[in-house]
Backbone atoms as SQL, in Angstrom:
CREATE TABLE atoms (id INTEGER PRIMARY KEY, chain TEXT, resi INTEGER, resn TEXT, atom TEXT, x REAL, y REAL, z REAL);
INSERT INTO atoms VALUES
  (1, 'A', 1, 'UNK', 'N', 88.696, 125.958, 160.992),
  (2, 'A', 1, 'UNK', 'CA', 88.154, 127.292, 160.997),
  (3, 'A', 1, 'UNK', 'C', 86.825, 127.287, 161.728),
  (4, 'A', 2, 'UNK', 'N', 86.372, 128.423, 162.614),
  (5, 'A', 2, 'UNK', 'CA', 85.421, 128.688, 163.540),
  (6, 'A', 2, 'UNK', 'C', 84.653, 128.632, 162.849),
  (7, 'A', 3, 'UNK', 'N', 83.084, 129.182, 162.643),
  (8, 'A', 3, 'UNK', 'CA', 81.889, 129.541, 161.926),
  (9, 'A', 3, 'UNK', 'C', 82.058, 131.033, 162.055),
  (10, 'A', 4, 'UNK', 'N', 82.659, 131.641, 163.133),
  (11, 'A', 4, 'UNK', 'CA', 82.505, 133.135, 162.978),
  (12, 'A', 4, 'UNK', 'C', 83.661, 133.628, 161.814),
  (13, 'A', 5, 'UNK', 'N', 84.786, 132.642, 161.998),
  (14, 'A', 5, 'UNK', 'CA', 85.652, 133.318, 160.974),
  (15, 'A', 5, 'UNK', 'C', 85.221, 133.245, 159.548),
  (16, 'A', 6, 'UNK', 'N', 84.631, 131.746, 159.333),
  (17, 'A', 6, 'UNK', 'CA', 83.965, 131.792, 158.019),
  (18, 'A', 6, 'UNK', 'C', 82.725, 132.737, 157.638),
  (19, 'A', 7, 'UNK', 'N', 81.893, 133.059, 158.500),
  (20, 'A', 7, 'UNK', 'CA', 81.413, 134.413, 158.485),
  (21, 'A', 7, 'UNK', 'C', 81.954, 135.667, 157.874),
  (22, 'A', 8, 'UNK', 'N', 82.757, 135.569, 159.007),
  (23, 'A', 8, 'UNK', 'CA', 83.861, 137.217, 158.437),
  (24, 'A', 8, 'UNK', 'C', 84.091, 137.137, 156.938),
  (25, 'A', 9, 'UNK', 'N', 84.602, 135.905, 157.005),
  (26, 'A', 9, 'UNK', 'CA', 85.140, 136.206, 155.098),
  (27, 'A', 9, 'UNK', 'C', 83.804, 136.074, 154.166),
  (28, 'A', 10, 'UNK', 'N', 82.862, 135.223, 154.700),
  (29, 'A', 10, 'UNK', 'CA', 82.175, 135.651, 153.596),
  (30, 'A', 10, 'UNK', 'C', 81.453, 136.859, 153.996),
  (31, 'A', 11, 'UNK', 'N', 81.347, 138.026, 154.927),
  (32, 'A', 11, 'UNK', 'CA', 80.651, 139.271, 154.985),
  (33, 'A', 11, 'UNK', 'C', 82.298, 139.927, 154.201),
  (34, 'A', 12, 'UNK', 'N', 83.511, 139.666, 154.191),
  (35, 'A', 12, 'UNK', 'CA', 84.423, 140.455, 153.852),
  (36, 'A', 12, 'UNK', 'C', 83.963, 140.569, 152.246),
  (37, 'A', 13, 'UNK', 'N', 83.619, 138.920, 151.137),
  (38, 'A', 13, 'UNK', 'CA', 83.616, 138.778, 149.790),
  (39, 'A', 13, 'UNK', 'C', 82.812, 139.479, 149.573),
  (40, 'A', 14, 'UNK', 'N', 81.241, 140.055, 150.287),
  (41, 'A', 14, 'UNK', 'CA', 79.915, 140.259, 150.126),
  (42, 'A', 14, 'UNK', 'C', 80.222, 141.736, 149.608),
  (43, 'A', 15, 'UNK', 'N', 81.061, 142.014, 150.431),
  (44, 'A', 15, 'UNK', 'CA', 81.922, 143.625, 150.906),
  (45, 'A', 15, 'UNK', 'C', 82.082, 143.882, 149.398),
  (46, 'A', 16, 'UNK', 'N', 82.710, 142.748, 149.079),
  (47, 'A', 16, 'UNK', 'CA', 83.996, 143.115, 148.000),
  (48, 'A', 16, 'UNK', 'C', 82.611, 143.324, 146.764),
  (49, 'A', 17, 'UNK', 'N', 82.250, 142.018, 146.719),
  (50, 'A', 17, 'UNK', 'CA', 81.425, 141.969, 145.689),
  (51, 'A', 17, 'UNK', 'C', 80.752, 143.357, 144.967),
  (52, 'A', 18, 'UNK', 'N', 80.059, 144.082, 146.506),
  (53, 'A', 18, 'UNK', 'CA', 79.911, 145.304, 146.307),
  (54, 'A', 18, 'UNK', 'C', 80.362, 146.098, 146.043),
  (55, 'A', 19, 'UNK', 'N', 81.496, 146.046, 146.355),
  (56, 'A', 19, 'UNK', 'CA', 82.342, 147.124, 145.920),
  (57, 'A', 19, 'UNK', 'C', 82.665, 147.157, 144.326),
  (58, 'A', 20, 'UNK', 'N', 82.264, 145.530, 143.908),
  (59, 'A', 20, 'UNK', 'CA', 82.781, 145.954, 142.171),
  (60, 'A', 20, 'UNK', 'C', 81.290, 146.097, 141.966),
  (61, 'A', 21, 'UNK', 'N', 80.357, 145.651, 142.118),
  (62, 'A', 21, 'UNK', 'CA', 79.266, 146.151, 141.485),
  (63, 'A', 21, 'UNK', 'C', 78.742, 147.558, 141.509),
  (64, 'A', 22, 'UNK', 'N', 79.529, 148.043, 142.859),
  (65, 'A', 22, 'UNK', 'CA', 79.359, 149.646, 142.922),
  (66, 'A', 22, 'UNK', 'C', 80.485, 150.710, 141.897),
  (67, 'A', 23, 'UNK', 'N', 81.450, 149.606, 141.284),
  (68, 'A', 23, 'UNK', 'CA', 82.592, 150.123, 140.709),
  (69, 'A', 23, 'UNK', 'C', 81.894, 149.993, 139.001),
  (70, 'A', 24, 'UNK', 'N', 81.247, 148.579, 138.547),
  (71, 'A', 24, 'UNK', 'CA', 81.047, 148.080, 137.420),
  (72, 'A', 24, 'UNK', 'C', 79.761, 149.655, 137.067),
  (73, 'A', 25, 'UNK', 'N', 78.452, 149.940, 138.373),
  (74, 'A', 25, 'UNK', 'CA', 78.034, 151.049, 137.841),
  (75, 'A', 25, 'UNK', 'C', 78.599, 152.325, 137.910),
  (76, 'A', 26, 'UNK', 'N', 79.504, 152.672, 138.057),
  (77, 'A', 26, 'UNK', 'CA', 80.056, 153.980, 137.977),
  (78, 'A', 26, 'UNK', 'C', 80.881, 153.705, 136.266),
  (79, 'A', 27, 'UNK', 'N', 81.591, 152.559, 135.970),
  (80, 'A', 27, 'UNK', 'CA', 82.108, 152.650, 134.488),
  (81, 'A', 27, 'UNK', 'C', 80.363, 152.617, 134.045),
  (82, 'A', 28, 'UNK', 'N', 79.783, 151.853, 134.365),
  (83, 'A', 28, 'UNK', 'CA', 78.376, 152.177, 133.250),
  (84, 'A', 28, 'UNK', 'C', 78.109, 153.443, 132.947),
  (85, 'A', 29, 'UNK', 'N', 77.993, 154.138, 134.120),
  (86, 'A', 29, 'UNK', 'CA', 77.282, 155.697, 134.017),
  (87, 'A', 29, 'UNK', 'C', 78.468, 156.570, 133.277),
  (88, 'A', 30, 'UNK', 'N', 79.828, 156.065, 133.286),
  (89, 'A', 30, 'UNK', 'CA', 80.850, 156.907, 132.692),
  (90, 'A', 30, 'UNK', 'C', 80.332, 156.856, 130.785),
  (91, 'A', 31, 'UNK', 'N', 80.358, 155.403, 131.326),
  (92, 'A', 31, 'UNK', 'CA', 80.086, 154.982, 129.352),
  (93, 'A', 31, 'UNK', 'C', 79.447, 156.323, 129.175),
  (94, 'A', 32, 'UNK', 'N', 78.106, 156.105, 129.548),
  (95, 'A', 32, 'UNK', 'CA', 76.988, 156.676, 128.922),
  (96, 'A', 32, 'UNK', 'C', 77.302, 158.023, 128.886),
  (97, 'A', 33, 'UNK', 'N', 77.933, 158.703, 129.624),
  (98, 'A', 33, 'UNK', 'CA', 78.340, 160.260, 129.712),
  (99, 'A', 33, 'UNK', 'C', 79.106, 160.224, 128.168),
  (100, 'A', 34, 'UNK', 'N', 79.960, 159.173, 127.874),
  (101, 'A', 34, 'UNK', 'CA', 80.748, 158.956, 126.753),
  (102, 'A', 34, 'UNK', 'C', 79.783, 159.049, 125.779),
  (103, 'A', 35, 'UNK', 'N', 79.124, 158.178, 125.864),
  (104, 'A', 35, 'UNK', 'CA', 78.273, 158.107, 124.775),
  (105, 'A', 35, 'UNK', 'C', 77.551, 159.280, 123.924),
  (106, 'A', 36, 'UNK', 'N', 77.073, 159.964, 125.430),
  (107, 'A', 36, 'UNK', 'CA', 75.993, 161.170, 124.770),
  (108, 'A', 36, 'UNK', 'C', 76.779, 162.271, 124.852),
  (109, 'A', 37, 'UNK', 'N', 78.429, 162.400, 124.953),
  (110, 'A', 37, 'UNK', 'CA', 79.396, 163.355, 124.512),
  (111, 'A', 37, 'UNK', 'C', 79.434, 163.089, 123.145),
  (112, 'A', 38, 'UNK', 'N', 79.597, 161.861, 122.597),
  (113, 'A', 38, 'UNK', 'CA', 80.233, 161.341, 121.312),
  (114, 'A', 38, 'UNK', 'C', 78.744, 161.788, 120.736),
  (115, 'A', 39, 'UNK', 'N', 77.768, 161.348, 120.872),
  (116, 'A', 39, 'UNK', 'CA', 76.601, 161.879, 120.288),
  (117, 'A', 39, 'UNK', 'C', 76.810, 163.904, 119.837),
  (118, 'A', 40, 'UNK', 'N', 76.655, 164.649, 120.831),
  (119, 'A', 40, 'UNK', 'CA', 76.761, 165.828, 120.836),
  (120, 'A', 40, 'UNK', 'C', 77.913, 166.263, 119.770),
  (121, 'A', 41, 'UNK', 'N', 79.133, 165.962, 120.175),
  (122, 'A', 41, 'UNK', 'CA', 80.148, 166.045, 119.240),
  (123, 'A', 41, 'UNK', 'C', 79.690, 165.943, 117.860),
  (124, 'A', 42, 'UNK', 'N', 79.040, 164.103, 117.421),
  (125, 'A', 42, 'UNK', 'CA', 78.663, 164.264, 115.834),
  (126, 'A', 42, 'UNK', 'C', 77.665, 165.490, 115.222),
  (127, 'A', 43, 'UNK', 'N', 76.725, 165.652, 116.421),
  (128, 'A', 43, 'UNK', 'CA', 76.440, 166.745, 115.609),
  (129, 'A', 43, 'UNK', 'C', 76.994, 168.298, 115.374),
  (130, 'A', 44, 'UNK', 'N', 77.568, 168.420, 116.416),
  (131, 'A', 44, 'UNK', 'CA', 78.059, 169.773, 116.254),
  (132, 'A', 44, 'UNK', 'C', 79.140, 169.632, 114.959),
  (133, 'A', 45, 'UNK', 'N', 80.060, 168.954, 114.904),
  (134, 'A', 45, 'UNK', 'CA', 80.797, 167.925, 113.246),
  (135, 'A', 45, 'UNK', 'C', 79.980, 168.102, 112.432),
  (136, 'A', 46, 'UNK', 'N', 78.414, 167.965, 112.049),
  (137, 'A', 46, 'UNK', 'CA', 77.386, 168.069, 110.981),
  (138, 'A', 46, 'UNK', 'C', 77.335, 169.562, 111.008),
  (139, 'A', 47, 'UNK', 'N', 76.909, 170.357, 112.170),
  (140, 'A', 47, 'UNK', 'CA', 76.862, 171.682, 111.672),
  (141, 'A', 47, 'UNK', 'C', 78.193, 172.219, 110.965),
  (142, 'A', 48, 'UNK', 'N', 79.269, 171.715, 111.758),
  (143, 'A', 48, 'UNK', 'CA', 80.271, 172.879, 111.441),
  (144, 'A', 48, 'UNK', 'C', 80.553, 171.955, 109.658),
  (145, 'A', 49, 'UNK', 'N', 80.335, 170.704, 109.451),
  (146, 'A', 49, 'UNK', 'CA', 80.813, 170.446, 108.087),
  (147, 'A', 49, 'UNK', 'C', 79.734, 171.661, 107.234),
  (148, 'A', 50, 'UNK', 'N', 78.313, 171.457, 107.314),
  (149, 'A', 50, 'UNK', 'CA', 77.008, 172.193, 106.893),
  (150, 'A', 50, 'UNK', 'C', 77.673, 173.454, 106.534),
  (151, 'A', 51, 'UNK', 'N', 78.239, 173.914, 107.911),
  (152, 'A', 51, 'UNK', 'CA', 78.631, 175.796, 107.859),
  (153, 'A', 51, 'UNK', 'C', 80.071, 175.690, 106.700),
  (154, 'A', 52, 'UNK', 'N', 80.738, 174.816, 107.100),
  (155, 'A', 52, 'UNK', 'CA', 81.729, 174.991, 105.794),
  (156, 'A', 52, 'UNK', 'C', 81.338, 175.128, 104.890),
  (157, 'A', 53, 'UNK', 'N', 80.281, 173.950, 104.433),
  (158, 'A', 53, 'UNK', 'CA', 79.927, 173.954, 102.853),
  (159, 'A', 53, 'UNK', 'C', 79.658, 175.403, 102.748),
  (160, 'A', 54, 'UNK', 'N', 78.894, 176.134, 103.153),
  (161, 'A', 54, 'UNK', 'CA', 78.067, 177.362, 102.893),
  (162, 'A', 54, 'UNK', 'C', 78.933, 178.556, 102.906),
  (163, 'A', 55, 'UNK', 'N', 80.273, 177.921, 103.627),
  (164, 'A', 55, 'UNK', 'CA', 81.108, 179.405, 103.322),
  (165, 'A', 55, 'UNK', 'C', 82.279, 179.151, 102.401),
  (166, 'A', 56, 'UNK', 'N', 82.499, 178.087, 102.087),
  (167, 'A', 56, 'UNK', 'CA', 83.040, 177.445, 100.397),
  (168, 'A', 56, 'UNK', 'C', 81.928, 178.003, 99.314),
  (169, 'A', 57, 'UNK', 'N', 81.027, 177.536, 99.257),
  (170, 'A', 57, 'UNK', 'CA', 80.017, 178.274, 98.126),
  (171, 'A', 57, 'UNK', 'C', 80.054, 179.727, 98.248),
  (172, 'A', 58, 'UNK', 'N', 79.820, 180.457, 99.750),
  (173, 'A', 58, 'UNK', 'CA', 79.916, 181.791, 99.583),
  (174, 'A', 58, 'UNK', 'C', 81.153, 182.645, 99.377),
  (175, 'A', 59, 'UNK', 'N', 82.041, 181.855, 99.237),
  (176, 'A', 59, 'UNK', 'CA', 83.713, 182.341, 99.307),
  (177, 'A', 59, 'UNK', 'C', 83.992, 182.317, 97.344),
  (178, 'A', 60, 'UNK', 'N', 83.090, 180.999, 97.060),
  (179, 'A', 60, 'UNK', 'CA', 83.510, 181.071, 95.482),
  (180, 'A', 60, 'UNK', 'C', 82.131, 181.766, 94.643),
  (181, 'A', 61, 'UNK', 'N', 81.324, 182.353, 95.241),
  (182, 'A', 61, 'UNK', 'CA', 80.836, 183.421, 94.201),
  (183, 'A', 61, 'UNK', 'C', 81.338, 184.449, 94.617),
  (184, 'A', 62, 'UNK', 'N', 82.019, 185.039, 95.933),
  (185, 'A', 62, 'UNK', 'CA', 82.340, 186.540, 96.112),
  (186, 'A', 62, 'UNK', 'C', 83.284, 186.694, 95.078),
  (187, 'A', 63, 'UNK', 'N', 84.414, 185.436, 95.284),
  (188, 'A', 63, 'UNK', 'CA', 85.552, 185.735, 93.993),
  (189, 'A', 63, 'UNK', 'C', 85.119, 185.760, 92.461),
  (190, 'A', 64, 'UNK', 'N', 84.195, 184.712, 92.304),
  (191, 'A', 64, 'UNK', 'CA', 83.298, 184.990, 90.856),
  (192, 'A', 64, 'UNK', 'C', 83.236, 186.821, 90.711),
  (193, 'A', 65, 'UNK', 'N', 82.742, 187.548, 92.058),
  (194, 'A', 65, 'UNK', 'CA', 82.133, 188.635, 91.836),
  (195, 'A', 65, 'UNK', 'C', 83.220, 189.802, 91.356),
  (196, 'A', 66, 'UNK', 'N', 84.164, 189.252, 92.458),
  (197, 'A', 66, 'UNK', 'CA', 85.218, 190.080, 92.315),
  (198, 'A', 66, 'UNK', 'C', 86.322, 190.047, 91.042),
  (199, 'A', 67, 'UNK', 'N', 86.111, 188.503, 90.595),
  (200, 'A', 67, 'UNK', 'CA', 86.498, 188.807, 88.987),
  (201, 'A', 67, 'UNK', 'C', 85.756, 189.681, 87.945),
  (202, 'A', 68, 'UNK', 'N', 84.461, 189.301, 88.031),
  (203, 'A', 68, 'UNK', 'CA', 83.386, 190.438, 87.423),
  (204, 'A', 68, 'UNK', 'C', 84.173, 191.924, 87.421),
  (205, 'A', 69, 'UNK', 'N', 83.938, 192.378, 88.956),
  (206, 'A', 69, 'UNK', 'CA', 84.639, 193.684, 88.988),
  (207, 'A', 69, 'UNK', 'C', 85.728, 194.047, 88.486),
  (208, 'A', 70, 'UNK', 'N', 87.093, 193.107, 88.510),
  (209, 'A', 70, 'UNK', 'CA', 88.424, 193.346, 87.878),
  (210, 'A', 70, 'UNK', 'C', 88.018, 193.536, 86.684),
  (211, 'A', 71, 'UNK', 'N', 87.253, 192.919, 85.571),
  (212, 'A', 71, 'UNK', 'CA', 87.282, 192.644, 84.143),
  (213, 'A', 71, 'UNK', 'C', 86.178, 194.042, 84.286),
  (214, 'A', 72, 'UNK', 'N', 85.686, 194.482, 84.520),
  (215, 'A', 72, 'UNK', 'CA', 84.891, 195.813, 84.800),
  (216, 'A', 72, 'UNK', 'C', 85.338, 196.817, 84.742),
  (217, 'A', 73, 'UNK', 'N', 86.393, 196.803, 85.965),
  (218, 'A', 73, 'UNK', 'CA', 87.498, 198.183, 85.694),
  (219, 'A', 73, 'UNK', 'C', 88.413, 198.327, 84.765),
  (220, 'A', 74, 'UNK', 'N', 88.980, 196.798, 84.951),
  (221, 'A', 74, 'UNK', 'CA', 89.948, 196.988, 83.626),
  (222, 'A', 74, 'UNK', 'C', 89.241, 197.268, 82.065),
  (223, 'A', 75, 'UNK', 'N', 87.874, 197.297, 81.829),
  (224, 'A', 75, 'UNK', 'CA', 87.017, 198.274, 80.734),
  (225, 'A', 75, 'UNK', 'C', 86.984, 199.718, 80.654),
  (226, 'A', 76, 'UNK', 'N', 86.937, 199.649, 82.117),
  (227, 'A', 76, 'UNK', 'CA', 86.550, 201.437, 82.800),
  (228, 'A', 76, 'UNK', 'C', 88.254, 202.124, 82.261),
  (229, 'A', 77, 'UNK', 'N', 89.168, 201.419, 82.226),
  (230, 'A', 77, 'UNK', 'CA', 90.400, 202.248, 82.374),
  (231, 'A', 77, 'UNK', 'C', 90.702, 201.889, 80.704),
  (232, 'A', 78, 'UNK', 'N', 90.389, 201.036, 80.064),
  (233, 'A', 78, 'UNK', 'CA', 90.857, 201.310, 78.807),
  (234, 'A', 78, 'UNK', 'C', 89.739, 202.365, 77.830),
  (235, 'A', 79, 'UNK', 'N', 88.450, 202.568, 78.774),
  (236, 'A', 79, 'UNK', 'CA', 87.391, 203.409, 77.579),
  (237, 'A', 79, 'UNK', 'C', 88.175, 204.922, 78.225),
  (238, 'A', 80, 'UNK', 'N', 88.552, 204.885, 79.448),
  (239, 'A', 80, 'UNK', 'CA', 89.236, 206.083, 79.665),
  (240, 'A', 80, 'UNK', 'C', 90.029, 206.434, 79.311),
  (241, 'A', 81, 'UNK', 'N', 90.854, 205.480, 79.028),
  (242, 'A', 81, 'UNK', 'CA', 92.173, 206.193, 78.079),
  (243, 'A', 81, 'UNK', 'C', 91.688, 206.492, 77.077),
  (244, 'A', 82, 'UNK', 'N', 91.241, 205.862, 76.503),
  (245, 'A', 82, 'UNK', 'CA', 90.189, 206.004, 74.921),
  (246, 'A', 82, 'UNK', 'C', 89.836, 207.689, 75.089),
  (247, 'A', 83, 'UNK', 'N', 89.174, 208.093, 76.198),
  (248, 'A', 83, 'UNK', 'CA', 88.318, 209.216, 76.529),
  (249, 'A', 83, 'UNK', 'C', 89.290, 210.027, 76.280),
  (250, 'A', 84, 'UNK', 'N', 90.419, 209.898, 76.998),
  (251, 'A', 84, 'UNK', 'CA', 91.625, 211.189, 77.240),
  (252, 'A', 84, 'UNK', 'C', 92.519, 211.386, 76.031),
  (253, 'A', 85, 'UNK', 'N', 92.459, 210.673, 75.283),
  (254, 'A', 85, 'UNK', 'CA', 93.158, 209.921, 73.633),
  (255, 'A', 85, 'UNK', 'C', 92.469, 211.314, 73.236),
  (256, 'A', 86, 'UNK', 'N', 90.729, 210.895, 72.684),
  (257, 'A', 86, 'UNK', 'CA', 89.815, 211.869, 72.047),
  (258, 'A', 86, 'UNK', 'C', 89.945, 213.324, 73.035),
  (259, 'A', 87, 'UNK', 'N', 89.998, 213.462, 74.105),
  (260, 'A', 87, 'UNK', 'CA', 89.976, 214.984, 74.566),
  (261, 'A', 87, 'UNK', 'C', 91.520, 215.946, 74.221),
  (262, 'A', 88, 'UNK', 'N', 92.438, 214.819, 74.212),
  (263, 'A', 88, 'UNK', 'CA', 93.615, 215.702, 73.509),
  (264, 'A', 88, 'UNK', 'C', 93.521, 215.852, 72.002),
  (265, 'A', 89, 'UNK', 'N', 92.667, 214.696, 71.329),
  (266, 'A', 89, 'UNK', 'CA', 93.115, 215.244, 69.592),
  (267, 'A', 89, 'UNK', 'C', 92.082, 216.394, 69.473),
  (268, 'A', 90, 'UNK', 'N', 90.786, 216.713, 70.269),
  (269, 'A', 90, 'UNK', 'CA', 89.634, 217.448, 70.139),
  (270, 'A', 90, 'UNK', 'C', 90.509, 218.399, 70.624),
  (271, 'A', 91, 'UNK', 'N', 91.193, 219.005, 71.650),
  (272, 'A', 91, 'UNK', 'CA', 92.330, 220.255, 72.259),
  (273, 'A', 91, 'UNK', 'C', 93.102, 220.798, 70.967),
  (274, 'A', 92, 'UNK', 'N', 93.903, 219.474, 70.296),
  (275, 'A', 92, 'UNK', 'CA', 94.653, 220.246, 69.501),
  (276, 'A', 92, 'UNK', 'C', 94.414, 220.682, 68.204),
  (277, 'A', 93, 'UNK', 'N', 93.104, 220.590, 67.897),
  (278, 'A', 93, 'UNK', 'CA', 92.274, 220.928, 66.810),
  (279, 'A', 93, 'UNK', 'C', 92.194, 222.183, 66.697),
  (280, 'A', 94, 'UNK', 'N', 91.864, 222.849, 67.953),
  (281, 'A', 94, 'UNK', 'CA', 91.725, 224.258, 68.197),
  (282, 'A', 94, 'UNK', 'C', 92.377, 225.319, 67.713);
């Protein structure tokens, strides 16, 4: 082998070399895009767990409330019958 051909190949490996070290930083810079996606992600995961909790708690006092109200009306409709009971025996008194 000449000296120029051994040249060539080693300007061809030099080539190459570069080419993975230009390849090895592009997966680096991918990582890191990975990385500070996976970052972003956990937190937005913390808010939205956070926002659940808060609409589990606010979901089980509305129904607390709204039992309140059922057991409320269902008072309202038995003092009313009660009411309409007394306005007919007070009618037929007359």
């Amino acid at each position: 082998m000449g000296q120029k051909n051994l040249e060539e190949r080693q300007k061809a490996l030099e080539d190459r070399q570069k080419n993975l070290e230009t390849g090895q930083k592009a997966l680096e810079d991918r990582q890191k895009n990975l990385e500070i996606g996976q970052e972003e992600i956990k937190k937005d995961l913390k808010a939205v767990i956070e926002q659940t909790a808060n609409l589990t708690e606010f979901r089980e006092e509305i129904n607390e409330k709204i039992d309140t109200l059922i057991e409320d009306l269902n008072t309202v409709e038995i003092v009313t019958s009660k009411n309409w009971n007394d306005i007919a025996k007070l009618k037929s008194v007359k």
